[in-house]
mmCIF file of the N, C-alpha and C atoms, coordinates in Angstrom:
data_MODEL
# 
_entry.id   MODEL 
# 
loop_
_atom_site.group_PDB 
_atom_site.id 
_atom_site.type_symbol 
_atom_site.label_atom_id 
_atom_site.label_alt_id 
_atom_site.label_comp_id 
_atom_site.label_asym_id 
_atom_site.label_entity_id 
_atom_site.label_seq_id 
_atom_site.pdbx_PDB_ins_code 
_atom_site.Cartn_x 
_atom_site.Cartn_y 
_atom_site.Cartn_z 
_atom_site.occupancy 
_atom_site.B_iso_or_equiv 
_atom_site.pdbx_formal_charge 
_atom_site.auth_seq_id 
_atom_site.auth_comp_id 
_atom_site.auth_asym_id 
_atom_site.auth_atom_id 
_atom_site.pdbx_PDB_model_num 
ATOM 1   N N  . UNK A 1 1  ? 73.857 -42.436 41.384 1.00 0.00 ? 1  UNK A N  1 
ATOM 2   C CA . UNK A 1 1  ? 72.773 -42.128 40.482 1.00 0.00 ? 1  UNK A CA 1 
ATOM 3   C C  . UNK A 1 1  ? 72.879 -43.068 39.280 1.00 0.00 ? 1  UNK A C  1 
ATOM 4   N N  . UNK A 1 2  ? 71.811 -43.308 39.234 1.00 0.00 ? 2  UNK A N  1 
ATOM 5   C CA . UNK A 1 2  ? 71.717 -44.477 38.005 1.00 0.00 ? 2  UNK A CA 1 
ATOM 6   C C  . UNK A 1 2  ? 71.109 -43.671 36.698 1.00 0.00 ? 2  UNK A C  1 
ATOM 7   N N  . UNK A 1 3  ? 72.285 -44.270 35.624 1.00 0.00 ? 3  UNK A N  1 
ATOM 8   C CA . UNK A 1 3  ? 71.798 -43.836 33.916 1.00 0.00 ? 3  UNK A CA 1 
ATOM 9   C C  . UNK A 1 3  ? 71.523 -44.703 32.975 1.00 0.00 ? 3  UNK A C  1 
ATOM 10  N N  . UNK A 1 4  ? 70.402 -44.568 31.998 1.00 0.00 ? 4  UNK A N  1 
ATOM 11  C CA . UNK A 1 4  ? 69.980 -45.649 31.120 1.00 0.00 ? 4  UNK A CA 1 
ATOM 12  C C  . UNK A 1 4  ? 71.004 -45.405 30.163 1.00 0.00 ? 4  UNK A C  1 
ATOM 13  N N  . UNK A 1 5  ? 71.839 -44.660 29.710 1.00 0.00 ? 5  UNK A N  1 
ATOM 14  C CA . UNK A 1 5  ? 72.298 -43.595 28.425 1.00 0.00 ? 5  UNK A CA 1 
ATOM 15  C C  . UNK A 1 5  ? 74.115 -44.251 28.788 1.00 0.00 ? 5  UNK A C  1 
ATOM 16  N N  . UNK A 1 6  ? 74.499 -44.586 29.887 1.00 0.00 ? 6  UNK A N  1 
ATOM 17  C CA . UNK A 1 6  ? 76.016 -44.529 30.333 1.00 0.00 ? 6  UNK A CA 1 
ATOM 18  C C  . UNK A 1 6  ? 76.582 -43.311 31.089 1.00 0.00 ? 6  UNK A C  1 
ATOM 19  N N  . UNK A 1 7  ? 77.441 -43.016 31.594 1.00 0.00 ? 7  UNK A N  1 
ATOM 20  C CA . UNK A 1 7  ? 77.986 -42.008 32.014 1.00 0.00 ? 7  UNK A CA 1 
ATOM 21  C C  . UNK A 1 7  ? 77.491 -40.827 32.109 1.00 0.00 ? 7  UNK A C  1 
ATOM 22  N N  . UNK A 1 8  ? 77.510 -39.737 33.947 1.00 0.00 ? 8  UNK A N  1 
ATOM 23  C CA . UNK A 1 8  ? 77.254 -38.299 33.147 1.00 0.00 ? 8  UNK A CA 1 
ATOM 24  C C  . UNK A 1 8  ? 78.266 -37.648 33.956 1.00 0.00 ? 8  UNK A C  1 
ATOM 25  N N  . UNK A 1 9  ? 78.249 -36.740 32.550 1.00 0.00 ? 9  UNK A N  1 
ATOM 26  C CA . UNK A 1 9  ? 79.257 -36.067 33.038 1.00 0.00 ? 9  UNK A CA 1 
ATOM 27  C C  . UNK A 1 9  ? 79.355 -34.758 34.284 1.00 0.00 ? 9  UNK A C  1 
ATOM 28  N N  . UNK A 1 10 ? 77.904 -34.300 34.229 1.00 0.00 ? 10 UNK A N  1 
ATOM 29  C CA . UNK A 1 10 ? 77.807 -33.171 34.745 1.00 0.00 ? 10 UNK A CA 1 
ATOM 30  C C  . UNK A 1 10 ? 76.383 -33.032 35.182 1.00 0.00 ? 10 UNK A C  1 
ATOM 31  N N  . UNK A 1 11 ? 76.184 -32.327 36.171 1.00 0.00 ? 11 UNK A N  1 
ATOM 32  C CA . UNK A 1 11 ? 74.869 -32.266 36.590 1.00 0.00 ? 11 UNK A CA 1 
ATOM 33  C C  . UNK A 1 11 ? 74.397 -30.688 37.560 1.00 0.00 ? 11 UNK A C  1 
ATOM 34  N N  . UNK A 1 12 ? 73.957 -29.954 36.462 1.00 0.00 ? 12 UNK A N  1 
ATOM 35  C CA . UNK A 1 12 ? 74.120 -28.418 37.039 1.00 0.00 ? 12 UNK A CA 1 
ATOM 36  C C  . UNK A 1 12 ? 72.171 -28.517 37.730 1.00 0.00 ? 12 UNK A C  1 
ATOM 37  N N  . UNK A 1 13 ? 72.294 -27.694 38.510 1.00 0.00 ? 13 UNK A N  1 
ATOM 38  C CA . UNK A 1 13 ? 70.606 -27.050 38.686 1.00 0.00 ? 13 UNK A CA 1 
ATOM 39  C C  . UNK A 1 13 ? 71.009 -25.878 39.064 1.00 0.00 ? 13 UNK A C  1 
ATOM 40  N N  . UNK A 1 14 ? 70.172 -24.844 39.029 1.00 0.00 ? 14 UNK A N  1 
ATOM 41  C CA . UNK A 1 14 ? 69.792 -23.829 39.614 1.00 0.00 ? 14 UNK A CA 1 
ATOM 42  C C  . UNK A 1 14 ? 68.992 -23.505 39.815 1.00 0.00 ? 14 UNK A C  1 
ATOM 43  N N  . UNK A 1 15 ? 68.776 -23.088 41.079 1.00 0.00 ? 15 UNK A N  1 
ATOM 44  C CA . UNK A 1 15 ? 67.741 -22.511 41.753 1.00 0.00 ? 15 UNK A CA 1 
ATOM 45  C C  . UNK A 1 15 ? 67.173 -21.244 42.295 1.00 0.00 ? 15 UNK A C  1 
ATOM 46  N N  . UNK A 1 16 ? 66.070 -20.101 42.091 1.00 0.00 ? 16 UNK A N  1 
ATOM 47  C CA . UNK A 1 16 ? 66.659 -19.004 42.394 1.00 0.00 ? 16 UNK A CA 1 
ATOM 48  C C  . UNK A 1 16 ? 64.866 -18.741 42.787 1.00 0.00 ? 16 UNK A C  1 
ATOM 49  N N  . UNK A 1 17 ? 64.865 -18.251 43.831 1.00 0.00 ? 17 UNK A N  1 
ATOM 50  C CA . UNK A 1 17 ? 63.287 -18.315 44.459 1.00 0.00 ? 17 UNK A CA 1 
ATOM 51  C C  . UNK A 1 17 ? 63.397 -16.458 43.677 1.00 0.00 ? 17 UNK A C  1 
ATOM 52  N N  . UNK A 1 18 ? 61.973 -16.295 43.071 1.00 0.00 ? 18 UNK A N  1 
ATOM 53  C CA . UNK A 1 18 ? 61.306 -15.112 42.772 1.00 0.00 ? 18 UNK A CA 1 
ATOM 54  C C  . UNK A 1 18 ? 60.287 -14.300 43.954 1.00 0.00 ? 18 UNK A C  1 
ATOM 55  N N  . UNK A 1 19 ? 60.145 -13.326 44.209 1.00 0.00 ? 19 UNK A N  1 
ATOM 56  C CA . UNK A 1 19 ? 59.529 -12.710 44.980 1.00 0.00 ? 19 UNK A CA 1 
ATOM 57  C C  . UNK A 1 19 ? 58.097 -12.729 44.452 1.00 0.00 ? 19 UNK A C  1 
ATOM 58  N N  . UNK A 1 20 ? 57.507 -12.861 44.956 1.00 0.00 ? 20 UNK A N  1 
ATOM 59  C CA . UNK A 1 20 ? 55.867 -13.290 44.942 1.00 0.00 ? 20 UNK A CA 1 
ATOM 60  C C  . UNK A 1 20 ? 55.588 -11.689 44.130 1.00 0.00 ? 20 UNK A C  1 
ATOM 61  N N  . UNK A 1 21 ? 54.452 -11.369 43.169 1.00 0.00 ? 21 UNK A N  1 
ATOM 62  C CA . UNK A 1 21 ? 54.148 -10.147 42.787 1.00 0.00 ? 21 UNK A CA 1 
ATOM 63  C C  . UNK A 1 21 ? 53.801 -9.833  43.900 1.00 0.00 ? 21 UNK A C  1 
ATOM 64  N N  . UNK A 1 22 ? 54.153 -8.486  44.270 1.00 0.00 ? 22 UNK A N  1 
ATOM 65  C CA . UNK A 1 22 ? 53.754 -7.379  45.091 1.00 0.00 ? 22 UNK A CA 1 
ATOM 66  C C  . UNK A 1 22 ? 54.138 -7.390  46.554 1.00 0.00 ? 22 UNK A C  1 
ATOM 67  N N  . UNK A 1 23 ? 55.307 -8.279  46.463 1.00 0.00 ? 23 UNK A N  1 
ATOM 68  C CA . UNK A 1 23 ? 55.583 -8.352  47.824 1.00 0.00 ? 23 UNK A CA 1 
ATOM 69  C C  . UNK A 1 23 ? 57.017 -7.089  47.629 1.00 0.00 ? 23 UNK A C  1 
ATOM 70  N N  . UNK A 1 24 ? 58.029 -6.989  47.368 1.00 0.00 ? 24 UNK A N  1 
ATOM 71  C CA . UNK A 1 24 ? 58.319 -5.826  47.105 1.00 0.00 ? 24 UNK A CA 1 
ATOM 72  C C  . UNK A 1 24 ? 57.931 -4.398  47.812 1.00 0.00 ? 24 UNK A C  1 
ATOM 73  N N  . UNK A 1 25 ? 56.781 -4.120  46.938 1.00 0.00 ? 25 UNK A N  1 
ATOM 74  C CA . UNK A 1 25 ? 55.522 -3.357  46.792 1.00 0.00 ? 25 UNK A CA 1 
ATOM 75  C C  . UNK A 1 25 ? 55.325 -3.129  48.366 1.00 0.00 ? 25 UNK A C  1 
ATOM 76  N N  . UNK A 1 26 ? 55.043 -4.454  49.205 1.00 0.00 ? 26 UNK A N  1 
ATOM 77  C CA . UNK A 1 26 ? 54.398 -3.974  50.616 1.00 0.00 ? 26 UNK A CA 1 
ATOM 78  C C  . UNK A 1 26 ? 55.621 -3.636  51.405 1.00 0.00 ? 26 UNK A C  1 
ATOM 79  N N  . UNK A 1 27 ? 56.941 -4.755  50.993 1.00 0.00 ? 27 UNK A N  1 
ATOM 80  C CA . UNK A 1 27 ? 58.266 -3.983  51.582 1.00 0.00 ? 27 UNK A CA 1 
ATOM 81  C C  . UNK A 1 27 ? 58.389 -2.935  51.764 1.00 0.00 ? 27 UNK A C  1 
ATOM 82  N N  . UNK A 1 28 ? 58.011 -2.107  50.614 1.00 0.00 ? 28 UNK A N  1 
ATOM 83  C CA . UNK A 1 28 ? 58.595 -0.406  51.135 1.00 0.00 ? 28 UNK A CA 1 
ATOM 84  C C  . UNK A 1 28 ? 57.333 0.221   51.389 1.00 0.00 ? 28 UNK A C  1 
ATOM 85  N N  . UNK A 1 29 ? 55.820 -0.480  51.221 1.00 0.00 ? 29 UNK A N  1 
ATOM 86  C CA . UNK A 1 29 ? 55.157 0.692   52.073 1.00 0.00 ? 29 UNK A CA 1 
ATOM 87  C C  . UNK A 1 29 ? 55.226 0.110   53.295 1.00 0.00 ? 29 UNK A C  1 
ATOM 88  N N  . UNK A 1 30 ? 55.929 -0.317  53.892 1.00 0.00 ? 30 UNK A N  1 
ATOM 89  C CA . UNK A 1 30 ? 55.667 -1.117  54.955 1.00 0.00 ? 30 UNK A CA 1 
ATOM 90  C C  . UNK A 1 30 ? 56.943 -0.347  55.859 1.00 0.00 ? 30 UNK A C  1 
ATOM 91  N N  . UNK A 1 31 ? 58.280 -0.266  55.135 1.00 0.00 ? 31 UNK A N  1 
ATOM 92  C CA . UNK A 1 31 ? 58.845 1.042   55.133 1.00 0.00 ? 31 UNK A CA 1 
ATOM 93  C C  . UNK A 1 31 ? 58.827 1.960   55.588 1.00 0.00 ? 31 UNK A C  1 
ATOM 94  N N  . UNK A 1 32 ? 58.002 3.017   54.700 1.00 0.00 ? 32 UNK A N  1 
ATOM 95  C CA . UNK A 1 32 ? 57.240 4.118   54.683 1.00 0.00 ? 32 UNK A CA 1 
ATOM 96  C C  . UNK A 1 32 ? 56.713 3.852   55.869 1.00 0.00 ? 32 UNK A C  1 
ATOM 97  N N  . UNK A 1 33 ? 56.026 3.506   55.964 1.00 0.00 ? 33 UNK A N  1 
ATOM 98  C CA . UNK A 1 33 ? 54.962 3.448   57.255 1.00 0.00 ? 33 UNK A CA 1 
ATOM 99  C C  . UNK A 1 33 ? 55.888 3.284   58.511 1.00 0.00 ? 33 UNK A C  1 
ATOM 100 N N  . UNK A 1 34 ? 56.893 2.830   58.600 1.00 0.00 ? 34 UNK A N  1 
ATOM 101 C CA . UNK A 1 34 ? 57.813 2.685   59.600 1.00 0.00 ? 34 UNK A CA 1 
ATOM 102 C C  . UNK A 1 34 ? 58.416 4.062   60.052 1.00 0.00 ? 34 UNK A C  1 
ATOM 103 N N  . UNK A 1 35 ? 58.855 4.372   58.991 1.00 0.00 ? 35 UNK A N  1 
ATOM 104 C CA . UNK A 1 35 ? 59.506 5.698   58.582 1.00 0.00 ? 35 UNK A CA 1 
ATOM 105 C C  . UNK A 1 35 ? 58.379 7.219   59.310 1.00 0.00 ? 35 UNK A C  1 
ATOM 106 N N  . UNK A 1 36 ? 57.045 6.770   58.864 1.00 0.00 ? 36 UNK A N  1 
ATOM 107 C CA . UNK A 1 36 ? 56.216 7.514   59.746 1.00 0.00 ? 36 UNK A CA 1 
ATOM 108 C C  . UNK A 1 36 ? 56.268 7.977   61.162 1.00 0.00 ? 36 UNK A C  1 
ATOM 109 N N  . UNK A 1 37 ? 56.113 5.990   61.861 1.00 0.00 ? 37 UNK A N  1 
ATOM 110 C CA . UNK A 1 37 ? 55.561 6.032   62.862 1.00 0.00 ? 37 UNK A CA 1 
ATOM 111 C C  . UNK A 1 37 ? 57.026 6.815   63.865 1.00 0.00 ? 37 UNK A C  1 
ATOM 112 N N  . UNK A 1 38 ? 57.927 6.376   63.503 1.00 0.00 ? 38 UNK A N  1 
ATOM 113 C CA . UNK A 1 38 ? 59.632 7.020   64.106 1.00 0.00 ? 38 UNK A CA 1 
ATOM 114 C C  . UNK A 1 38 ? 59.242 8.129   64.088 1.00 0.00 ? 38 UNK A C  1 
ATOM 115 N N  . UNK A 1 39 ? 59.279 9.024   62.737 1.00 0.00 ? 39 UNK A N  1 
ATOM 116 C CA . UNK A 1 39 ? 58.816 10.453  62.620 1.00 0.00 ? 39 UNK A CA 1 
ATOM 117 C C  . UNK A 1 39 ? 57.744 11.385  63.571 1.00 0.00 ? 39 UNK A C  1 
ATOM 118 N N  . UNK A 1 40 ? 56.562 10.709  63.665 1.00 0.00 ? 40 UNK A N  1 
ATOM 119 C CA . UNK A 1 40 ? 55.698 10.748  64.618 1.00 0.00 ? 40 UNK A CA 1 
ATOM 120 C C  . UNK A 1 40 ? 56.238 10.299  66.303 1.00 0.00 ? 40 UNK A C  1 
ATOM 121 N N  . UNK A 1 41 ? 56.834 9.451   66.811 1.00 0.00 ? 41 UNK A N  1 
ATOM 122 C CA . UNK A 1 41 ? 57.558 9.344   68.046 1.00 0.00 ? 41 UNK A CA 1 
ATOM 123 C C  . UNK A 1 41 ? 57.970 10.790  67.774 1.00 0.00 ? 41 UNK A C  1 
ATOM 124 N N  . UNK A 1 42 ? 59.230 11.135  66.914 1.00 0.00 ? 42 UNK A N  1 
ATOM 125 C CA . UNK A 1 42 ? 60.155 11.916  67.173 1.00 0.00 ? 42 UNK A CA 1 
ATOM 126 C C  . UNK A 1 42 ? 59.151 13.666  67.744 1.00 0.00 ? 42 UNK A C  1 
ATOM 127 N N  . UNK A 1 43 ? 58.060 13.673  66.596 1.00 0.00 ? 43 UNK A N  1 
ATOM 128 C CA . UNK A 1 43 ? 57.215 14.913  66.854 1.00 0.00 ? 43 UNK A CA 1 
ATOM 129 C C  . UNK A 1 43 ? 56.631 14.821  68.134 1.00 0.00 ? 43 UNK A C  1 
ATOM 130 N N  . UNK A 1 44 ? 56.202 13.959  68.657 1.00 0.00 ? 44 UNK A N  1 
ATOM 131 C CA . UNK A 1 44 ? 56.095 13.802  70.150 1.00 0.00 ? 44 UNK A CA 1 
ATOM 132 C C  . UNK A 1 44 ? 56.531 13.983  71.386 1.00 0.00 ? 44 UNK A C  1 
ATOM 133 N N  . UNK A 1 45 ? 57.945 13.361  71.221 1.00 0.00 ? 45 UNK A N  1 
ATOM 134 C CA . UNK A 1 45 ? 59.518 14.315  71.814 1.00 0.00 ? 45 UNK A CA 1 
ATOM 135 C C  . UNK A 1 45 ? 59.238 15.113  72.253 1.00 0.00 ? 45 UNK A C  1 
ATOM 136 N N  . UNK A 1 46 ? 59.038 16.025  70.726 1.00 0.00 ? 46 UNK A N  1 
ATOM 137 C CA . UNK A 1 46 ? 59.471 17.423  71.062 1.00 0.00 ? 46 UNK A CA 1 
ATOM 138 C C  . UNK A 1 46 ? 58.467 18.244  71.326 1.00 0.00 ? 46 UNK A C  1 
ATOM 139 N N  . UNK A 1 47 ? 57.114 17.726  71.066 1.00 0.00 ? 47 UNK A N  1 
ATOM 140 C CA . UNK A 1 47 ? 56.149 18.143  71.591 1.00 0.00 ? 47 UNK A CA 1 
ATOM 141 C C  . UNK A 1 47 ? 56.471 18.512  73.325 1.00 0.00 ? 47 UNK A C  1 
ATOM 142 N N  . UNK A 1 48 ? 56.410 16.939  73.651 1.00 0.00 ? 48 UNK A N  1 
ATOM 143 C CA . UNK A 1 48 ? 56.655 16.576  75.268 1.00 0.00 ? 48 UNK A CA 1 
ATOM 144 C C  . UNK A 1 48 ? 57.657 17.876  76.018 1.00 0.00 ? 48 UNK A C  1 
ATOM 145 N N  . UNK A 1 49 ? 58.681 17.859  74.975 1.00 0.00 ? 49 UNK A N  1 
ATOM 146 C CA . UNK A 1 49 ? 59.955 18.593  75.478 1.00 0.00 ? 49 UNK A CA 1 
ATOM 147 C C  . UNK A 1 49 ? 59.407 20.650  75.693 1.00 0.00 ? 49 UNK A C  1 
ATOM 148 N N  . UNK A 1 50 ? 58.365 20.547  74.075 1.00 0.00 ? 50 UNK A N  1 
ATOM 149 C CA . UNK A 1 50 ? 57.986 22.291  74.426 1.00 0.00 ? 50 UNK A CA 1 
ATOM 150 C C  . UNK A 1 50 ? 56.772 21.922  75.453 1.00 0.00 ? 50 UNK A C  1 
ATOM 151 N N  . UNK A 1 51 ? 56.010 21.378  75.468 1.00 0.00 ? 51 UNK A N  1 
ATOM 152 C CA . UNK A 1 51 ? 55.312 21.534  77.284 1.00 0.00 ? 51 UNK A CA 1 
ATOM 153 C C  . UNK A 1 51 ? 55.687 21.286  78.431 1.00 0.00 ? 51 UNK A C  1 
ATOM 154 N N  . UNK A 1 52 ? 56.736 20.501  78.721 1.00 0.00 ? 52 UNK A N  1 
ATOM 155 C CA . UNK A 1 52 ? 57.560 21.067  79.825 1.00 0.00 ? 52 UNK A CA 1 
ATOM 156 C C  . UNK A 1 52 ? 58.134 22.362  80.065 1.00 0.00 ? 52 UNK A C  1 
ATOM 157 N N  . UNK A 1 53 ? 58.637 23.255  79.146 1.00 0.00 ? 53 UNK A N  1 
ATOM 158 C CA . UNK A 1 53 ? 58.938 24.005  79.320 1.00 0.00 ? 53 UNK A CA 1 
ATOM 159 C C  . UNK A 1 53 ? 58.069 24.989  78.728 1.00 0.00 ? 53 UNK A C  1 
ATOM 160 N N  . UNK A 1 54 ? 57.096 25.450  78.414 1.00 0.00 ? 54 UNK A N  1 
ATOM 161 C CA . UNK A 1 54 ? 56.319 26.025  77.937 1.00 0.00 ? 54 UNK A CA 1 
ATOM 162 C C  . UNK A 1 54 ? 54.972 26.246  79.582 1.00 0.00 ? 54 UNK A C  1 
ATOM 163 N N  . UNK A 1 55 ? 54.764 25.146  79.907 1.00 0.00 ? 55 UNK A N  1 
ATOM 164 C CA . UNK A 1 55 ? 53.894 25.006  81.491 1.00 0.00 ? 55 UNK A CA 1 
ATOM 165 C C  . UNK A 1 55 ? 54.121 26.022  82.477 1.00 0.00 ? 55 UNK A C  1 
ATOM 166 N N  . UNK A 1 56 ? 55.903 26.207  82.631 1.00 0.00 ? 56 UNK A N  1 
ATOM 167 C CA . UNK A 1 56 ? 55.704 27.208  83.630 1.00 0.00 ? 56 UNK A CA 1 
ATOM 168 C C  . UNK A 1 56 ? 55.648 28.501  83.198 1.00 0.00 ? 56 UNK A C  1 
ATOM 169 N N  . UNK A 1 57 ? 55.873 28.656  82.090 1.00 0.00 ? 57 UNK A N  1 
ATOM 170 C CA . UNK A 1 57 ? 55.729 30.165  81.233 1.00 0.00 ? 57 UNK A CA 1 
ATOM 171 C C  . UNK A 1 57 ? 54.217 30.477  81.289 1.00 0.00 ? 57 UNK A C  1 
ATOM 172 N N  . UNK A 1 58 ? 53.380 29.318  81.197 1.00 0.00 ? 58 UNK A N  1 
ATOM 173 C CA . UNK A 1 58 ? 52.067 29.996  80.923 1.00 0.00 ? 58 UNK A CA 1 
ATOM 174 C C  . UNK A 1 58 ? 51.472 30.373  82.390 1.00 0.00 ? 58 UNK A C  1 
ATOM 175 N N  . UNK A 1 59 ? 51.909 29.428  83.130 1.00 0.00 ? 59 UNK A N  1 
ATOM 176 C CA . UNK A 1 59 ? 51.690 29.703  84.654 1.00 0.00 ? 59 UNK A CA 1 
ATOM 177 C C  . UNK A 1 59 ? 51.944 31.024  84.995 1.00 0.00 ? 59 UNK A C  1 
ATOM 178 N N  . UNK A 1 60 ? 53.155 31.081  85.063 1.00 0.00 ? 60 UNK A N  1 
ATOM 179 C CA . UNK A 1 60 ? 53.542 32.936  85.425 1.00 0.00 ? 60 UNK A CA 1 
ATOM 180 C C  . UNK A 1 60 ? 52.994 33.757  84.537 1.00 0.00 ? 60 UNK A C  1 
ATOM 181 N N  . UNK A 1 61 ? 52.305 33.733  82.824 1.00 0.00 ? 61 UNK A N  1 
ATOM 182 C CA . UNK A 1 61 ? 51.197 35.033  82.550 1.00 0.00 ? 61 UNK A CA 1 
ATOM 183 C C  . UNK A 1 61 ? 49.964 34.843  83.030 1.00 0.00 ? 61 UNK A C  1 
ATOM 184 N N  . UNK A 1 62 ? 49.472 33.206  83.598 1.00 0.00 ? 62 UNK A N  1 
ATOM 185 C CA . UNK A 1 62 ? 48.098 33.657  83.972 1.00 0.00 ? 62 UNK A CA 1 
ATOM 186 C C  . UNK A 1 62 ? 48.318 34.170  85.808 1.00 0.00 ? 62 UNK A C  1 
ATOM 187 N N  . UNK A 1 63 ? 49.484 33.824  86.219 1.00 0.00 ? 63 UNK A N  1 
ATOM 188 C CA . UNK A 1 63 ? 49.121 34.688  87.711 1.00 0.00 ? 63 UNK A CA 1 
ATOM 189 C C  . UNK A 1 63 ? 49.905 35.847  87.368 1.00 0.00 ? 63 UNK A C  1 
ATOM 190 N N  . UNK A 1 64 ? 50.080 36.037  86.087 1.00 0.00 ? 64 UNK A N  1 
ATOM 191 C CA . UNK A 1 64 ? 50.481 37.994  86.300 1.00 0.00 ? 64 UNK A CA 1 
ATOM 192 C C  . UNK A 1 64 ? 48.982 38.442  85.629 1.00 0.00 ? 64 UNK A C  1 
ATOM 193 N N  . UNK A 1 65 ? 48.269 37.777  85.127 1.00 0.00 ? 65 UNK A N  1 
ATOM 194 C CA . UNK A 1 65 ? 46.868 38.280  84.608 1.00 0.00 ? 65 UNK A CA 1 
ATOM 195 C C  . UNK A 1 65 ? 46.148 38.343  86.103 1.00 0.00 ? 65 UNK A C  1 
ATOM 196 N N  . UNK A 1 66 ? 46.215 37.116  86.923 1.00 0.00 ? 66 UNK A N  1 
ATOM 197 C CA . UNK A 1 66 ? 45.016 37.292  87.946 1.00 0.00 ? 66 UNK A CA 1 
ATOM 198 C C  . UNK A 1 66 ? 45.076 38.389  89.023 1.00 0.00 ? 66 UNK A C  1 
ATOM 199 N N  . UNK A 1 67 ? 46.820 38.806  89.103 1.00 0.00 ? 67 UNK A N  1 
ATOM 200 C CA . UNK A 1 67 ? 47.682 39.609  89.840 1.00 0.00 ? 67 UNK A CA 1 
ATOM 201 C C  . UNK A 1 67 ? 46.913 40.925  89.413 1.00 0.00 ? 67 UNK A C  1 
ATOM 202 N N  . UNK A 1 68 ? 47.096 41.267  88.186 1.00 0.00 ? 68 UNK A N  1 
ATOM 203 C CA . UNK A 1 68 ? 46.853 42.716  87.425 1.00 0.00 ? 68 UNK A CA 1 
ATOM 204 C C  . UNK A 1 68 ? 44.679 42.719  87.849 1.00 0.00 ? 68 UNK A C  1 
ATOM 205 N N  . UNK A 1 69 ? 44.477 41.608  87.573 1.00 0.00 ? 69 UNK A N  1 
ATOM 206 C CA . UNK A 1 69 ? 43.096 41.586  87.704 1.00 0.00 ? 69 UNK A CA 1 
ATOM 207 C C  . UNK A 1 69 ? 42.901 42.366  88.971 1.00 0.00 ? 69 UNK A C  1 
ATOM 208 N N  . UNK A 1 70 ? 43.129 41.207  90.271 1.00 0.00 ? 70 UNK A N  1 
ATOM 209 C CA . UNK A 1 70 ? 43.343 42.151  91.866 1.00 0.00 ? 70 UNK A CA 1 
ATOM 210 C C  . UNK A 1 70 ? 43.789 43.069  92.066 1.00 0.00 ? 70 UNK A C  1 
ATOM 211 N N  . UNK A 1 71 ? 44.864 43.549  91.752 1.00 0.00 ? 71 UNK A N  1 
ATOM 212 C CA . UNK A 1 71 ? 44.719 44.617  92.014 1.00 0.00 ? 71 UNK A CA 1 
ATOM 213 C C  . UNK A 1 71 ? 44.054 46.238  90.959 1.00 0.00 ? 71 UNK A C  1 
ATOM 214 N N  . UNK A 1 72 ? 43.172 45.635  90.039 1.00 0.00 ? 72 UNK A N  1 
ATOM 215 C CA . UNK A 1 72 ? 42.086 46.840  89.419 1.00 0.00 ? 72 UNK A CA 1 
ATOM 216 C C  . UNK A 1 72 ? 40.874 46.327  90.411 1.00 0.00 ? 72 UNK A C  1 
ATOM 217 N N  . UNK A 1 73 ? 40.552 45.405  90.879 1.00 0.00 ? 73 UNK A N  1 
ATOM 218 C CA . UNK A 1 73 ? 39.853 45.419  92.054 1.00 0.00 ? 73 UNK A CA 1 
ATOM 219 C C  . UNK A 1 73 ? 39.815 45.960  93.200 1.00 0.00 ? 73 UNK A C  1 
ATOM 220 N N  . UNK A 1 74 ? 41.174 45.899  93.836 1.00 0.00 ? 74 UNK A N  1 
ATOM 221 C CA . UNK A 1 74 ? 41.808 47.024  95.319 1.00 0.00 ? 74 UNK A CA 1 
ATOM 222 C C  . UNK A 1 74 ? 41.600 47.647  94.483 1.00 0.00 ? 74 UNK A C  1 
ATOM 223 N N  . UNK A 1 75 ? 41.776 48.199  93.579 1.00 0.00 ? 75 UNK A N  1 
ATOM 224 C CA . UNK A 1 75 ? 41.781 50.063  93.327 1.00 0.00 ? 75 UNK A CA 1 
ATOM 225 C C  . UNK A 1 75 ? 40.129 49.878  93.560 1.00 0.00 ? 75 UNK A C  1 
ATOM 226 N N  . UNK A 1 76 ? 39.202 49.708  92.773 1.00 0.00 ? 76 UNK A N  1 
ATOM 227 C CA . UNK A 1 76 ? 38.088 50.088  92.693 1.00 0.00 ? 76 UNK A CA 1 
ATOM 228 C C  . UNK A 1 76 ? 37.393 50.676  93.564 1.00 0.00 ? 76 UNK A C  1 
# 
């Protein structure tokens, strides 16, 4: 490196990149929104998980309803 002055002794920079306004900002709703959509999978789960097992329960009251139905019919 060439000097008009003579000698240097030292030659610092620093550099330090700033985050654009509002980028931050979309980081965590962006986050959030992540944080949702997991949440939402997870309610789904368990959705999935009580209608599997919920299906055959309803099955067996509507053929004990159609059961009880037929037979107030034989009686009649």
């Amino acid at each position: 490196m060439e000097l008009v002055n003579g000698n240097q002794l030292a030659d610092i920079r620093l550099m330090q990149m700033f985050p654009w306004f509002g980028v931050l900002k979309y980081a965590k709703d962006e986050m959030s929104l992540m944080a949702k959509a997991k949440f939402e999978l997870f309610r789904d789960s368990k959705l999935q998980v009580f209608m599997t097992f919920s299906e055959p329960g309803t099955n067996y009251i509507r053929f004990k309803k159609i059961l009880s139905f037929q037979k107030r019919i034989l009686r009649s």
